[in-house]
N, C-alpha and C positions, 0 to 999 in steps of 0.2 A: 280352506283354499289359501296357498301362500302366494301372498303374489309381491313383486318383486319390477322396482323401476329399476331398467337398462341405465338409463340415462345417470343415473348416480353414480359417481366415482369409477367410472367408467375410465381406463389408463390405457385400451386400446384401441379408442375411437380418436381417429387422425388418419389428415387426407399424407398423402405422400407423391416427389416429384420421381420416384423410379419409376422404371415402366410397368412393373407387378410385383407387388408386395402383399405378403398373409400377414394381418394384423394381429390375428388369433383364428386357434382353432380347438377343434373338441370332440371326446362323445362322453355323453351325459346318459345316468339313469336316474329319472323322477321316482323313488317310490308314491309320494304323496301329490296329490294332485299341484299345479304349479301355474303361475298366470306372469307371465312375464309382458312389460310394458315399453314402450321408446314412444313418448308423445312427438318428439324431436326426429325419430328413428337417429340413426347413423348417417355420418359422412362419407361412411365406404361401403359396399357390397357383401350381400348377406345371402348364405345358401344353408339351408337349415333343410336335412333328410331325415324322414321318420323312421327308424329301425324296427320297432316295435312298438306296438298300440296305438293308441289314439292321440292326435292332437287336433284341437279348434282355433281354426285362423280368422283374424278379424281382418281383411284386405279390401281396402277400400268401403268401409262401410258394408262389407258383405262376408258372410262367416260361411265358413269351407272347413269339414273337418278331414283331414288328412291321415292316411293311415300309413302301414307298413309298402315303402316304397315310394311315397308321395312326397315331395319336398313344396320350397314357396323361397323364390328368391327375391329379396329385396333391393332396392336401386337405393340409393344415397338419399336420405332428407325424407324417407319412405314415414309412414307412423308404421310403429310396427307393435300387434298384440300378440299372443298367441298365448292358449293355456294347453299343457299337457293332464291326461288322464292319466288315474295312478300305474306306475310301473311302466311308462312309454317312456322308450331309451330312443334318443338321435344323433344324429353327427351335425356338425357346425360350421363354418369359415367365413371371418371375416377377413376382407382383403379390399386393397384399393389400386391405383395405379394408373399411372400415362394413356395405358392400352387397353384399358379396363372395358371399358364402354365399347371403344371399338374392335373388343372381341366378342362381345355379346352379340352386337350386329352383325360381326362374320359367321356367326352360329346362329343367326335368327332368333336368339331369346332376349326375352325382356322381364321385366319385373310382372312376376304374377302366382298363382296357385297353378304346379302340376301335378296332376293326378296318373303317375307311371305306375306302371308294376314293377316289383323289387325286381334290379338289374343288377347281375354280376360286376359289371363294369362299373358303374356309378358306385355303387358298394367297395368295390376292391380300388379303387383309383383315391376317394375320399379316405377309406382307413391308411394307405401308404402316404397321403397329403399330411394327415395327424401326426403317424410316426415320425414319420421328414423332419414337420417343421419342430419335434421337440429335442432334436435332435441338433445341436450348435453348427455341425461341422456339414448337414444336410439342407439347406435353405435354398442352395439351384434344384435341388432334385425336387423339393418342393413345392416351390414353381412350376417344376416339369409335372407334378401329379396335378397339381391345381388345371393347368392347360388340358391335360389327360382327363380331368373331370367333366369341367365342361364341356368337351367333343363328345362325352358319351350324354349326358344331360342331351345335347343338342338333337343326337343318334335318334336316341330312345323318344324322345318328343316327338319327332319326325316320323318313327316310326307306327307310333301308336296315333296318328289323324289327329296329334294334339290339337292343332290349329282351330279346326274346323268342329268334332264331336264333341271337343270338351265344356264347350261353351251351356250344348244341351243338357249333356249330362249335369255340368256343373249345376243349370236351372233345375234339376230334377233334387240334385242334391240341398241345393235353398230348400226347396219347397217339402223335402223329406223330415231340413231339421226342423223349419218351421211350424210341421204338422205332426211333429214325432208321436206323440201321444192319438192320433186317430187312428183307426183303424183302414189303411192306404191298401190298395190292391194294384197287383201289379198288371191287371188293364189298365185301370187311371192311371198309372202313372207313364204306360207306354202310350197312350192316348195323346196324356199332357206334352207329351217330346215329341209327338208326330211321327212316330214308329211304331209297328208291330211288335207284337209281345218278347218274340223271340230275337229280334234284333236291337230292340231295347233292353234286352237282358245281356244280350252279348256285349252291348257298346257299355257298358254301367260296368260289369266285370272288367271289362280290357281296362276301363279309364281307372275304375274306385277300388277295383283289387278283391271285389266280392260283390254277393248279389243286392238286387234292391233293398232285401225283406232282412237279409242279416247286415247290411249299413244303419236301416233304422232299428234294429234290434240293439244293434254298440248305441246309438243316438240315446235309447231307453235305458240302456245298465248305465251310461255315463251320467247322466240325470237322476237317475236313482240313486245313483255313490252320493251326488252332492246330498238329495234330499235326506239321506243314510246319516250324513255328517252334521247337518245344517240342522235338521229340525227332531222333533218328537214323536212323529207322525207313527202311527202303527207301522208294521210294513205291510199289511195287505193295501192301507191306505194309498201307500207310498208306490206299490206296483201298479191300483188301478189308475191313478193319475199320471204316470209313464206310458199308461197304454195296455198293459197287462191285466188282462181280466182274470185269468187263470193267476191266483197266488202262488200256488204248487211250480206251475211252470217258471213264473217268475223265477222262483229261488232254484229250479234246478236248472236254470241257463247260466244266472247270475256265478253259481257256484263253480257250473263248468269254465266260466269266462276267468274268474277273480281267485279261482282255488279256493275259496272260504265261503261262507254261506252268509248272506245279510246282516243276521243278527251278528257274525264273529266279527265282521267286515264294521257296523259300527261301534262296537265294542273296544275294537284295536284302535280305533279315530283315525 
């Protein structure tokens, strides 16, 4: 696992008196798993969108892992962790400014984990914010996508009951990573939320972008990669302590998820 302080030589963390400034911006792809740190976080505004795969967020003392379509935006002076799982691509933007804060509040967001499903508009409004801003002679337009990002963040929030469902969900999703390795059934875990089976299944899809049983299924191959890299262990060992009692299965999920099979996967390190 590489893992990597923000906080080191860091040349675009800086507050600014305009009224909206992109400090930087990005999209990244991790082949290798990746653990980035800010014990300090940032002085300015952080929106980090998952494109693809997996990422594990440590927000406030409480880890959320985030997938395709889910982002976590950070406030200023925030601590900020996050590890990505191998081959999870994101977009990025740091920005700060006058109006900063009090556009957040005109959009009702705050610093925290959202669990959206991948939206056109959040997607296409952040890739045009990257091009913009690397672009010398594009920086109002940039602005102008930056603004465009957030009204659809806001949208989509809004429209998916973030407010109020995600909080449940979220506690399902605690308690999914917490227990990855038992054997969870999706009565307990609609029990544990106070909903019936099938509207616990629906509120978990709309919020986490898929079902209960294949989120802790990504929780077990994620765990597994490490244990793949980290230790010695046989891999039968390796799958039943993930939760996999079936070997066979293990490796034919593992292979359809990573393209490789177990054994190629720690061979390649």
């Amino acid at each position: 696992m590489i893992k990597w302080d923000g906080n080191v030589r860091d040349r675009t963390n800086f507050k600014t008196e305009k009224y909206l400034k992109i400090n930087s911006c990005g999209f990244q792809h991790m082949p290798l798993p990746c653990t980035v740190m800010r014990k300090k976080g940032r002085v300015d505004y952080q929106i980090l969108l998952i494109d693809n795969g997996n990422c594990e967020i440590l927000y406030k003392n409480k880890k959320y892992t985030l997938s395709n379509g889910n982002l976590v935006i950070y406030t200023p002076n925030e601590e900020q962790e996050y590890s990505f799982s191998p081959n999870t691509s994101s977009l990025w933007c740091h920005f700060g400014g006058k109006i900063a804060e009090e556009l957040f509040d005109s959009c009702n967001l705050t610093g925290g984990v959202y669990f959206l499903n991948p939206d056109k508009g959040i997607s296409e409004s952040f890739s045009k914010l990257i091009q913009r801003f690397h672009l010398s002679d594009k920086q109002t337009l940039a602005n102008a996508s930056l603004l465009e990002l957030i009204y659809h963040i806001s949208k989509a929030a809004a429209k998916s009951g973030q407010n109020r469902n995600s909080d449940i969900i979220t506690q399902a999703v605690t308690y999914i990573i917490t227990n990855y390795n038992k054997q969870l059934t999706l009565d307990e875990l609609a029990k544990k939320a106070g909903y019936s089976k099938s509207r616990f299944s629906h509120l978990f899809f709309e919020i986490a972008g898929m079902s209960p049983i294949k989120y802790q299924n990504d929780i077990r191959l994620k765990n597994s990669c490490e244990l793949l890299l980290s230790t010695d262990l046989p891999i039968t060992e390796i799958a039943q302590s993930c939760g996999f009692n079936d070997p066979l299965y293990f490796s034919r999920i593992f292979k359809k998820k990573y393209k490789i099979s177990p054994t190629q996967y720690r061979i390649s390190g």
